[in-house]
C-alpha positions as CSV (number, residue, x, y, z in Angstrom):
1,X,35.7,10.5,10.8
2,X,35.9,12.8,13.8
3,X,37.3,15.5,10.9
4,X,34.2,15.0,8.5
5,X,32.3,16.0,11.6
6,X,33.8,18.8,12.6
7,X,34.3,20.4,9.3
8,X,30.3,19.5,8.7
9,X,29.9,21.0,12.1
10,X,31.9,24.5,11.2
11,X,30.1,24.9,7.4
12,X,26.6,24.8,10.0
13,X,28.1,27.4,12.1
14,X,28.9,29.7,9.7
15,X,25.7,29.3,7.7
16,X,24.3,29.8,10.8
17,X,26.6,33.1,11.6
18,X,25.6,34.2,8.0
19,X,21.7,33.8,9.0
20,X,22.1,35.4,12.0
21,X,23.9,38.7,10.7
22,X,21.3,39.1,8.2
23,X,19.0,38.6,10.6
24,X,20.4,40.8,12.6
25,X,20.5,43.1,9.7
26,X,17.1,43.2,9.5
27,X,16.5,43.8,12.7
28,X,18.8,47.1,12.9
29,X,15.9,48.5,10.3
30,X,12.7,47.7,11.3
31,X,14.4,49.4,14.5
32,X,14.8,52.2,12.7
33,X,12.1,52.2,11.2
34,X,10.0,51.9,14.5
35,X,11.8,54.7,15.9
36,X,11.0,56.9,13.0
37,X,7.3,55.8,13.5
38,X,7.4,56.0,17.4
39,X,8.9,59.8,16.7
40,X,5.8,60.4,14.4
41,X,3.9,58.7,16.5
42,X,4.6,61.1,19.5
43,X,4.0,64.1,17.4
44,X,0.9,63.3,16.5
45,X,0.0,62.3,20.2
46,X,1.6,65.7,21.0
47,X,-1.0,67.7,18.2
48,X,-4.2,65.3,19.4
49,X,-3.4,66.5,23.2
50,X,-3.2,70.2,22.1
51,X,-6.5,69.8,19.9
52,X,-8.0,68.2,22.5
53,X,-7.2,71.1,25.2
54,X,-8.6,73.4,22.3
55,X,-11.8,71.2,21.9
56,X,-12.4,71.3,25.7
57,X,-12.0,75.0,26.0
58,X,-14.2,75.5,22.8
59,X,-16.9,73.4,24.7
60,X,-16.5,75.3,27.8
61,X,-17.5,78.2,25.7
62,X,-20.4,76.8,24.0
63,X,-21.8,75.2,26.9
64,X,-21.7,78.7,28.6
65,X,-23.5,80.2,25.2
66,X,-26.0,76.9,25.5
67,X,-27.4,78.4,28.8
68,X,-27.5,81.6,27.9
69,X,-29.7,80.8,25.0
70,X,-31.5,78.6,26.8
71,X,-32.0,81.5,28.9
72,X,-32.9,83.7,26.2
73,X,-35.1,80.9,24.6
74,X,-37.3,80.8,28.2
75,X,-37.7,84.4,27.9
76,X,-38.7,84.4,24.4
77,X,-41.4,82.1,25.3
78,X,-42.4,83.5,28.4
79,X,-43.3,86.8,25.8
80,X,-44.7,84.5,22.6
81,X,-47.0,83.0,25.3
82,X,-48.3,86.5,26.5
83,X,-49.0,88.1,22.9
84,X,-50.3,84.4,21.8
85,X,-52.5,85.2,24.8
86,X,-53.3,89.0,24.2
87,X,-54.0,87.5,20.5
88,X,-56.4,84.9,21.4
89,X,-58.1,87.5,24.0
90,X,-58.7,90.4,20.7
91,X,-59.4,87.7,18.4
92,X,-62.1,86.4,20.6
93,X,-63.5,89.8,21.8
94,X,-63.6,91.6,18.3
95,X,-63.7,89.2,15.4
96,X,-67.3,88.0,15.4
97,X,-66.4,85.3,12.7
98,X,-63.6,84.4,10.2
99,X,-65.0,85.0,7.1
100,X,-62.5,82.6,4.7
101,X,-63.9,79.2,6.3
102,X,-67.1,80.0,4.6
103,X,-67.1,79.7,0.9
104,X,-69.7,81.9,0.3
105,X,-68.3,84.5,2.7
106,X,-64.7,84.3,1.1
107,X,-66.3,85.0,-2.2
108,X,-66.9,88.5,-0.8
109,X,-62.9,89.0,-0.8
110,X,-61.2,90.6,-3.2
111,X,-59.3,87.3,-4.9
112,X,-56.1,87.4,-6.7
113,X,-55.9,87.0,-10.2
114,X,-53.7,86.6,-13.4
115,X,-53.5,90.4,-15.1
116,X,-52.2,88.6,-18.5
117,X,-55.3,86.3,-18.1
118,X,-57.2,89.7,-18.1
119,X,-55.7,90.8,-21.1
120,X,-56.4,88.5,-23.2
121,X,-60.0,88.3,-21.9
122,X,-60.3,92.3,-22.6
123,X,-58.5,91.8,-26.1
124,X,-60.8,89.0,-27.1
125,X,-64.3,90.5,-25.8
126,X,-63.2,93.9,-27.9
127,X,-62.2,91.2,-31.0
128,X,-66.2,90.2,-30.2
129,X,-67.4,93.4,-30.4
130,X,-66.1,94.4,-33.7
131,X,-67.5,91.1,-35.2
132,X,-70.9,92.0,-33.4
133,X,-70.6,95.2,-34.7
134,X,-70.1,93.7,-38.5
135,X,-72.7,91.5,-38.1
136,X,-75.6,94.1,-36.6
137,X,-74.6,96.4,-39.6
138,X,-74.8,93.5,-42.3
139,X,-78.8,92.8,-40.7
140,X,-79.3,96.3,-40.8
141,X,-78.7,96.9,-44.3
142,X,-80.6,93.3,-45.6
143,X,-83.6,94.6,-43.8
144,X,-83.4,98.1,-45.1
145,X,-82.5,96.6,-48.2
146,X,-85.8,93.9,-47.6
147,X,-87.7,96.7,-47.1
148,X,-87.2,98.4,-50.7
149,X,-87.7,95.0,-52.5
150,X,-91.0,94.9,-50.9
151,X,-92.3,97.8,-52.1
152,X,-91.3,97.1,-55.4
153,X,-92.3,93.5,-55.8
154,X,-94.4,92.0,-56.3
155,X,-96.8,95.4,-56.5
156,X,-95.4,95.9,-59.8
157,X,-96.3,92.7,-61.3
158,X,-99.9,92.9,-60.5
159,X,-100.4,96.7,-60.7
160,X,-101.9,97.2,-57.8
161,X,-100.8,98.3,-54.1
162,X,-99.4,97.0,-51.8
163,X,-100.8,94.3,-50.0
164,X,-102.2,94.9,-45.9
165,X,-99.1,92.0,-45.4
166,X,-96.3,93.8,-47.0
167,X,-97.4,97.1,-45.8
168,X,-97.3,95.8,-42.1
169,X,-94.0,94.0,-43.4
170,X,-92.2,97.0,-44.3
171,X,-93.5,99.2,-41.1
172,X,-91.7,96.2,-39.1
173,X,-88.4,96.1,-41.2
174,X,-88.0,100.2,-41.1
175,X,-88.0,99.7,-37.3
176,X,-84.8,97.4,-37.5
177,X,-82.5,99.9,-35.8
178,X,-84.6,100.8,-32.8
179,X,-83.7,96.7,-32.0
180,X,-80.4,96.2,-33.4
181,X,-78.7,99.5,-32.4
182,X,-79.2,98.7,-28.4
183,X,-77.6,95.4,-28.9
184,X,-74.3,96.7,-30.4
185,X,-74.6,99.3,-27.6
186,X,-74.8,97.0,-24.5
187,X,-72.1,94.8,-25.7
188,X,-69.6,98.3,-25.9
189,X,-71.4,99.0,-22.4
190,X,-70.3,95.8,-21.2
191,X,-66.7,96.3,-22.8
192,X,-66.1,99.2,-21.0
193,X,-66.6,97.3,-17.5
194,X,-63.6,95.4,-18.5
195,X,-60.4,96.8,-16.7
196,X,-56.9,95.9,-17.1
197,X,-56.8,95.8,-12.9
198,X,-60.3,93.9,-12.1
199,X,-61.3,90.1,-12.8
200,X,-63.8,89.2,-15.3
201,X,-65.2,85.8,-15.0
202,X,-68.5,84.6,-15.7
203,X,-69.5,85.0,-12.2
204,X,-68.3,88.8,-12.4
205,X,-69.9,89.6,-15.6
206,X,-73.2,91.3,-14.3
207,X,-72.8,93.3,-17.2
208,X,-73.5,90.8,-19.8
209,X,-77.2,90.4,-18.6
210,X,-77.8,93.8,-20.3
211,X,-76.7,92.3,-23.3
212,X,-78.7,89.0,-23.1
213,X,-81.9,91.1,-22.6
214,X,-81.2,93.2,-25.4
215,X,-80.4,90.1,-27.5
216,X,-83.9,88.7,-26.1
217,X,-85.5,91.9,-27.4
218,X,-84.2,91.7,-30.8
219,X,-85.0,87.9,-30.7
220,X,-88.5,88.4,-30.1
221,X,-88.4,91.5,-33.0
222,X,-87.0,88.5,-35.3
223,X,-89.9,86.3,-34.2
224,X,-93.0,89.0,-34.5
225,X,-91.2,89.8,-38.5
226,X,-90.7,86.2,-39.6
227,X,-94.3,85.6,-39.8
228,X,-94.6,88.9,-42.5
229,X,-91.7,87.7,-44.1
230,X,-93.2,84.3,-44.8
231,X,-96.3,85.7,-45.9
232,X,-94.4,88.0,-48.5
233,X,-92.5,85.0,-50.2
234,X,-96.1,83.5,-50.1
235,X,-97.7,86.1,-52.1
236,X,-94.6,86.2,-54.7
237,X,-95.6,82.9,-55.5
238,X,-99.4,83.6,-55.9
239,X,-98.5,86.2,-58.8
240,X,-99.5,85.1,-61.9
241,X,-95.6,85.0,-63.2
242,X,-94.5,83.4,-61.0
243,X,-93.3,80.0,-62.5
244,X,-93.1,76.3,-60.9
245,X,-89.1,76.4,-60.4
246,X,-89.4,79.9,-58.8
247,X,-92.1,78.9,-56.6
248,X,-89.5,75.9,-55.4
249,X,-87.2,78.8,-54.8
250,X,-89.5,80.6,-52.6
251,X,-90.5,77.4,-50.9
252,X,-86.5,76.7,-50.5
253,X,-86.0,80.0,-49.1
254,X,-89.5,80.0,-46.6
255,X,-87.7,76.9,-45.1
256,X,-84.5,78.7,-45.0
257,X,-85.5,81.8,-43.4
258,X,-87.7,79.3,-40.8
259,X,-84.2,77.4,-40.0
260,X,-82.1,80.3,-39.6
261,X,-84.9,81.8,-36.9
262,X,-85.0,78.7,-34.9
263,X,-81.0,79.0,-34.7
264,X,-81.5,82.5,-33.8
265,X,-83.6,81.5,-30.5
266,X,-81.7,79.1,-29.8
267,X,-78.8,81.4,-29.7
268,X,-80.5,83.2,-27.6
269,X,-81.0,80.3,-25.1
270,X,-77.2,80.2,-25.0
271,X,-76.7,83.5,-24.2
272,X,-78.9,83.9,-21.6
273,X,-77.4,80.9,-19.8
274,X,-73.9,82.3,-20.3
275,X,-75.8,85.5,-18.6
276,X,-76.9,84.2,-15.7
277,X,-73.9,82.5,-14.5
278,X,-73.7,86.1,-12.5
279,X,-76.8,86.1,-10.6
280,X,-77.2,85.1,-7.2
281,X,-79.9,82.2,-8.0
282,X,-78.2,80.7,-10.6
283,X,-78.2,76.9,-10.5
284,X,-75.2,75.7,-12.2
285,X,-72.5,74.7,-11.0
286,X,-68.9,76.4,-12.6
287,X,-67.8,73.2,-13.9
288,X,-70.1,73.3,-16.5
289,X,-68.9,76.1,-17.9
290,X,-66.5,74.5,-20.5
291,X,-69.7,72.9,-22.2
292,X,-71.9,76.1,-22.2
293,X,-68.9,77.6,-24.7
294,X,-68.8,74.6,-26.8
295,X,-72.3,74.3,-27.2
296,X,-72.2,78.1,-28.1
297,X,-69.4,77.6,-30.7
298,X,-71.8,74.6,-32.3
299,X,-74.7,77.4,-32.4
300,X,-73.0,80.0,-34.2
301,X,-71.3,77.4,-36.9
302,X,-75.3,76.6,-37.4
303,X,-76.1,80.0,-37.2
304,X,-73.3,80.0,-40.4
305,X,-74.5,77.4,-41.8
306,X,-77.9,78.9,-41.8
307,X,-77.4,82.3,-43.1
308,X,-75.2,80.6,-46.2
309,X,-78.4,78.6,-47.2
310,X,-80.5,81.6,-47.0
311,X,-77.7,83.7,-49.0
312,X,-77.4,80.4,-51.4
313,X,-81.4,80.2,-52.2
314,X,-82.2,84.0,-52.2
315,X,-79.6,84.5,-54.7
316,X,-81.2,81.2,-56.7
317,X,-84.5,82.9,-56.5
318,X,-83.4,86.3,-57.8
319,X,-81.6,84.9,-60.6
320,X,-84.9,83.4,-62.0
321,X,-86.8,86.5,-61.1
322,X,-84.7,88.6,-63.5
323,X,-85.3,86.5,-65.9
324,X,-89.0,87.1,-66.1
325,X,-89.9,89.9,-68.9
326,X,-92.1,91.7,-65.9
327,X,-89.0,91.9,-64.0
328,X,-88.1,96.1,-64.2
329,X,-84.8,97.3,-63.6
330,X,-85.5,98.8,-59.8
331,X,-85.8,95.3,-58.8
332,X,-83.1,94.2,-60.1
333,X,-80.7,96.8,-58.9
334,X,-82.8,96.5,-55.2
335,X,-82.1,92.5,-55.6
336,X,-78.3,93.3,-56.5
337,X,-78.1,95.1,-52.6
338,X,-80.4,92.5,-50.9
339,X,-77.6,89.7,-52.1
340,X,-74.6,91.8,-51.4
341,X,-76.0,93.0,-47.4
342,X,-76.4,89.0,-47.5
343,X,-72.6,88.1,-48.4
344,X,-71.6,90.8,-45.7
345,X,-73.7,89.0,-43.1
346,X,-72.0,85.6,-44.3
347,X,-68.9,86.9,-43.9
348,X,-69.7,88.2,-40.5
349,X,-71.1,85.1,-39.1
350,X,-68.3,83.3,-40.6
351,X,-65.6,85.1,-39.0
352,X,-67.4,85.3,-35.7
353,X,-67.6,81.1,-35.5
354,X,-64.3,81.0,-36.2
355,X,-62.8,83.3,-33.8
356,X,-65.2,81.7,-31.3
357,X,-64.0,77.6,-32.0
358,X,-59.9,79.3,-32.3
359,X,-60.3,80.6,-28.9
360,X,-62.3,77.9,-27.3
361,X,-59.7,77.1,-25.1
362,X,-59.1,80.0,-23.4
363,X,-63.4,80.8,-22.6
364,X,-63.4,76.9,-21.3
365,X,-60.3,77.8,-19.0
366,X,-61.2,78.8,-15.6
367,X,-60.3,82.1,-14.4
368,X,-56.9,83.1,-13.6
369,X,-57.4,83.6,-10.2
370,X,-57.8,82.2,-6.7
371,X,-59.8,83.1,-3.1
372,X,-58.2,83.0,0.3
373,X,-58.7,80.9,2.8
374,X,-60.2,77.1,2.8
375,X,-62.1,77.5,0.1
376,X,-59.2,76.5,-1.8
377,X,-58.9,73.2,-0.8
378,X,-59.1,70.2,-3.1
379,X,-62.6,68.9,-1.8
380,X,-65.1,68.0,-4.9
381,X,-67.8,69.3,-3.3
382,X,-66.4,73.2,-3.6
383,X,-66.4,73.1,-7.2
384,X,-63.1,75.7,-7.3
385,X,-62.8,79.2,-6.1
386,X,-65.9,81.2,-6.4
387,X,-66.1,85.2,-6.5
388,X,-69.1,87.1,-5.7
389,X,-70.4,89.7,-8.6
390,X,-70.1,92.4,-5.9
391,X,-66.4,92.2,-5.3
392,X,-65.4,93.9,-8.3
393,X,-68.3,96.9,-7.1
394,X,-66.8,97.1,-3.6
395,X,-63.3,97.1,-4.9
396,X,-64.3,100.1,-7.2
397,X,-65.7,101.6,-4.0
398,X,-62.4,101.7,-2.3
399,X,-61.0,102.8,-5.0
400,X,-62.7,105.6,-5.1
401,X,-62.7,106.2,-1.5
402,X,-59.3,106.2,-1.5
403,X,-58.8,108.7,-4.4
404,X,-61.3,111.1,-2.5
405,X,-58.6,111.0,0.5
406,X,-55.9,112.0,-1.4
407,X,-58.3,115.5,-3.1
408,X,-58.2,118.9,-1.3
409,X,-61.6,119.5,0.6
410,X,-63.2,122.5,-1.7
411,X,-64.2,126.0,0.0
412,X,-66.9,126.1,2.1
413,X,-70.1,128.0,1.1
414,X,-71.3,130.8,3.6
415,X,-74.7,129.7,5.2
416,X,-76.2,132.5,4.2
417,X,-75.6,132.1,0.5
418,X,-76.4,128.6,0.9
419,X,-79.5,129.8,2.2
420,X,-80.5,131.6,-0.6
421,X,-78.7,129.1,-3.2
422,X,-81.6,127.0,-1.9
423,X,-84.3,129.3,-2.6
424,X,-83.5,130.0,-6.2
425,X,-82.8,126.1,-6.7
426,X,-86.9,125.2,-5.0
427,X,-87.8,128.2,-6.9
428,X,-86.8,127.4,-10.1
429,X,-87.8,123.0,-9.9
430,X,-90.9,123.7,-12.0
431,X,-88.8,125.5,-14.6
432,X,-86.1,122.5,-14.4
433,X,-89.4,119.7,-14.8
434,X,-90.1,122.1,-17.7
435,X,-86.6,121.9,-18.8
436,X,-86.1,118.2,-18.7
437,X,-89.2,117.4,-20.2
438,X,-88.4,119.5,-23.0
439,X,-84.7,117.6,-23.1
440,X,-86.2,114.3,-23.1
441,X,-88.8,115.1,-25.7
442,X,-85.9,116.5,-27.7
443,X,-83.8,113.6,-27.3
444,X,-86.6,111.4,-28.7
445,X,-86.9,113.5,-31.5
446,X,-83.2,113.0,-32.6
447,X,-83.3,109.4,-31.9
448,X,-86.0,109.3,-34.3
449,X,-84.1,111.5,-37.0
450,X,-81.3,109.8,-36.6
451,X,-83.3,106.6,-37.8
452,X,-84.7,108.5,-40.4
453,X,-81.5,109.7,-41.5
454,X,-79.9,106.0,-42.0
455,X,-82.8,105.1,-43.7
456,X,-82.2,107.8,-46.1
457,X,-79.1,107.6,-46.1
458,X,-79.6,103.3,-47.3
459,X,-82.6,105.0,-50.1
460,X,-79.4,107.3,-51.4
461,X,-77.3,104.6,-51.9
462,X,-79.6,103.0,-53.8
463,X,-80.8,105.8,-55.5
464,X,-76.7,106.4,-56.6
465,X,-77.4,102.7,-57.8
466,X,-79.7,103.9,-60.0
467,X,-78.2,107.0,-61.3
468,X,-75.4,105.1,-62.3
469,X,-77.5,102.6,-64.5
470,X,-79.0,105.5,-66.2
471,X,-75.8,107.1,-66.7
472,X,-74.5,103.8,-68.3
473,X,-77.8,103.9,-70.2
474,X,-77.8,107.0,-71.8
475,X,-74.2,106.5,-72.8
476,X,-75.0,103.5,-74.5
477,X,-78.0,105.1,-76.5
478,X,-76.0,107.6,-77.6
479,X,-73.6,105.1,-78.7
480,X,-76.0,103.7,-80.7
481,X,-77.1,107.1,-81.9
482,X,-74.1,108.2,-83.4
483,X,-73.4,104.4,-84.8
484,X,-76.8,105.2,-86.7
485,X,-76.1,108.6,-87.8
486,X,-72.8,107.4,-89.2
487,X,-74.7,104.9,-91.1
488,X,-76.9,107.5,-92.3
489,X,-74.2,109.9,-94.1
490,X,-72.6,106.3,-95.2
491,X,-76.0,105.5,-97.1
492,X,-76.3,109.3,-98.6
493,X,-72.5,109.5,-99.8
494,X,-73.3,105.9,-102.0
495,X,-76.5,107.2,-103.4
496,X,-74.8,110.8,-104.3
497,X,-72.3,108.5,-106.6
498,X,-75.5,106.4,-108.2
499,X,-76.6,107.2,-111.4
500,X,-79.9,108.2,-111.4
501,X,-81.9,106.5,-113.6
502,X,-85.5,106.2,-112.4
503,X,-86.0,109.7,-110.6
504,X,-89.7,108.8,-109.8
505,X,-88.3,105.5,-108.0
506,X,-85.7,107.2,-106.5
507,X,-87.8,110.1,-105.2
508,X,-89.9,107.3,-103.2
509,X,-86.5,106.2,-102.2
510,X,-85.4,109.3,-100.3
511,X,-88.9,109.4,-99.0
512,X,-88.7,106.4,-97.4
513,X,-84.9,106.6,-95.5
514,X,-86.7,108.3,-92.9
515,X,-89.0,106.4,-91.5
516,X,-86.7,103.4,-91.7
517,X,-84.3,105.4,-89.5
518,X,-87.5,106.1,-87.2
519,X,-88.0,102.8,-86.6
520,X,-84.2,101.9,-86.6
């Protein structure tokens, strides 16, 4: 029994010997191990403390840096403070006022602005005056045109003169160009003001009142000639040829010619407005801009849409007018320029609405530009950056001002022959009053022969017209002439072959060929 115990006893023993040397195994490595982390361990520690000397001499440094700049900073300050004061001292002692906290003060500075804005504005104002141009040269020649029907017709239907109406009628239509001229004119005037390096706005365009009063002139020369004009279609239709469906014509194109006059004013109204965005007591405010071109656009597609109906019945009326036997062939080639100076003012007014309504975006934009100071703010009540008119004067000043600087100063004059430079100048003032006179009474005189000229210039065209139709004419006779001489010497080569059997009948024969060729 004892033996069982024992031996139980020594199997426990060495289990527990067996436990304990692989315990103790263990325990030999994670002793090495520790050592090998404990080493590391005490490297580390070994770089921290040398870092850490490095980091306190570093801060050393920096805190030494840290009062010299703050130092420097107090001194810096000590100096902002005295030119902030010396500032505040010139500011208050010799600016009166700052001008940019005043909206309509800061419009007096020269703003900053887009130069590819002003570009395009340049490129599509000249666009507009080449349509303008078009369009003024197309009226000229329908009135010139108007002019030469009128003393034609319908004084050649009655036989009698002209009536006190048409006379008056064709006084006002020869003095077209004394209206229409001016207008192209001041729109190439107000071309010119546009430079590549200056802003053009609606505010800046002084220029364009010249043009708006030149428009109003030749508004009011469209409104003292449609009365005489209505009166003339009147009196066509009071001729005695003059049938029912060509007096609905006339009555067609009197309404026309009434329409496309009202359009015409109210064109006019547009253009004035547009005009005096650039005056000082103008009451609207910029916003409303946008709408003043698209109610412009609408006028000149009526304005289109006009002149097509008066193009559509004139040409109507003609048509049945050369129909009439009383109609002679002056009219008709006078009628063929009248409709053809209308198609050219079709196409004028046509292209002109167009270009207007494809660029209707950019006129609505506002200007490619901007003020200083607070007027640029976001409050509603500015209405945007505003520029006065007179910037773009005073900026020209400058400008010149400045180029003067940079010119040599010329020679100075001795006083003494300034002295007697000025006696011969007060000596001679009555001949220079004589002088001038004489140039401006000269200068009338070629204004007036150059109106003649275009007129004549229109009557040779239209006399050319008329050469050719005779030309064409006289061709055509002779056509016929030799058609009936070959005829002739066909007839006389068959009788030659008949045999003559009657002489007495054909003796009467031969005496009658020729007056059957006379009346042939």
């Amino acid at each position: 029994m004892y033996q069982g115990r024992i031996e139980e006893l020594e199997a426990k023993v060495k289990e527990y010997e067996d436990k304990f040397n692989q315990h103790q195994e263990v325990n030999d490595v994670n002793k090495e191990k520790n050592k090998v982390l404990i080493d590391r361990l005490q490297e580390e520690k070994a770089m921290i403390e040398v870092k850490l000397q490095t980091l306190e001499t570093d801060t050393k440094k920096y805190r030494s840096r840290a009062d010299k700049a703050e130092e420097s900073l107090s001194d810096v300050q000590c100096q902002l403070q005295k030119q902030l004061d010396t500032a505040n001292k010139i500011i208050s002692d010799k600016l009166p006022f700052i001008d940019t906290k005043n909206r309509d003060l800061n419009g007096l500075n020269l703003p900053t602005h887009d130069r590819k804005h002003q570009l395009r504005a340049r490129e599509l104002v000249s666009q507009t005056a080449n349509h303008l141009t078009d369009m003024v040269q197309a009226l000229s020649n329908f009135f010139t045109y108007s002019e030469q029907r009128s003393k034609i017709y319908p004084a050649e239907c009655i036989s009698e003169p002209m009536s006190p109406v048409n006379i008056q009628y064709c006084k006002y239509l020869h003095e077209n160009v004394q209206y229409l001229r001016p207008l192209e004119q001041s729109f190439k005037v107000f071309l010119s003001t546009l430079n590549e390096d200056t802003l053009t706005t609606l505010e800046t365009a002084t220029d364009l009142q010249i043009f708006s009063r030149k428009f109003n002139t030749c508004i009011e020369y469209f409104n003292k000639l449609l009365p005489y004009q209505l009166l003339s279609i009147e009196e066509e239709c009071a001729v005695s040829s003059c049938t029912s469906t060509l007096e609905t014509k006339n009555r067609d194109l009197h309404k026309s010619f009434k329409h496309l006059n009202q359009v015409f004013n109210k064109l006019q109204s547009y253009i004035s407005l547009l005009a005096s965005q650039s005056s000082k007591s103008c009451p609207h405010p910029k916003i409303n801009h946008p709408r003043f071109f698209t109610l412009l656009c609408q006028v000149l597609k009526d304005l289109d849409h006009a002149v097509r109906d008066v193009s559509k019945h004139y040409n109507s009326k003609v048509s049945l007018e050369h129909q009439l036997p009383t109609a002679s062939q002056k009219l008709k080639t006078t009628d063929e320029c009248v409709v053809s100076s209308l198609i050219s003012l079709v196409t004028c007014t046509s292209k002109l609405s167009s270009f207007l309504s494809g660029n209707i975006d950019f006129f609505s934009q506002t200007g490619g530009y901007r003020t200083r100071g607070s007027s640029i703010g976001n409050d509603p009540t500015m209405e945007g950056p505003r520029s006065n008119p007179a910037t773009v004067q005073f900026r020209q000043k400058a400008a010149n001002y400045l180029g003067l600087l940079t010119i040599p100063c010329p020679d100075s004059v001795p006083h003494k022959t300034a002295v007697q430079n000025r006696k011969t100048l007060l000596s001679s003032a009555e001949s220079k009053e004589g002088l001038s006179k004489q140039l401006t009474t000269f200068q009338q005189r070629v204004g007036r022969l150059e109106q003649d000229k275009e007129h004549y210039m229109l009557e040779l065209q239209l006399l050319q017209i008329k050469y050719d139709n005779e030309i064409q004419k006289v061709k055509k006779i002779e056509k016929e002439l030799q058609e009936i001489k070959r005829r002739s010497q066909r007839t006389d080569s068959i009788e030659d072959n008949i045999t003559i059997v009657m002489p007495s009948a054909s003796t009467s024969e031969t005496q009658s060929k020729p007056s059957v060729l006379t009346s042939q």
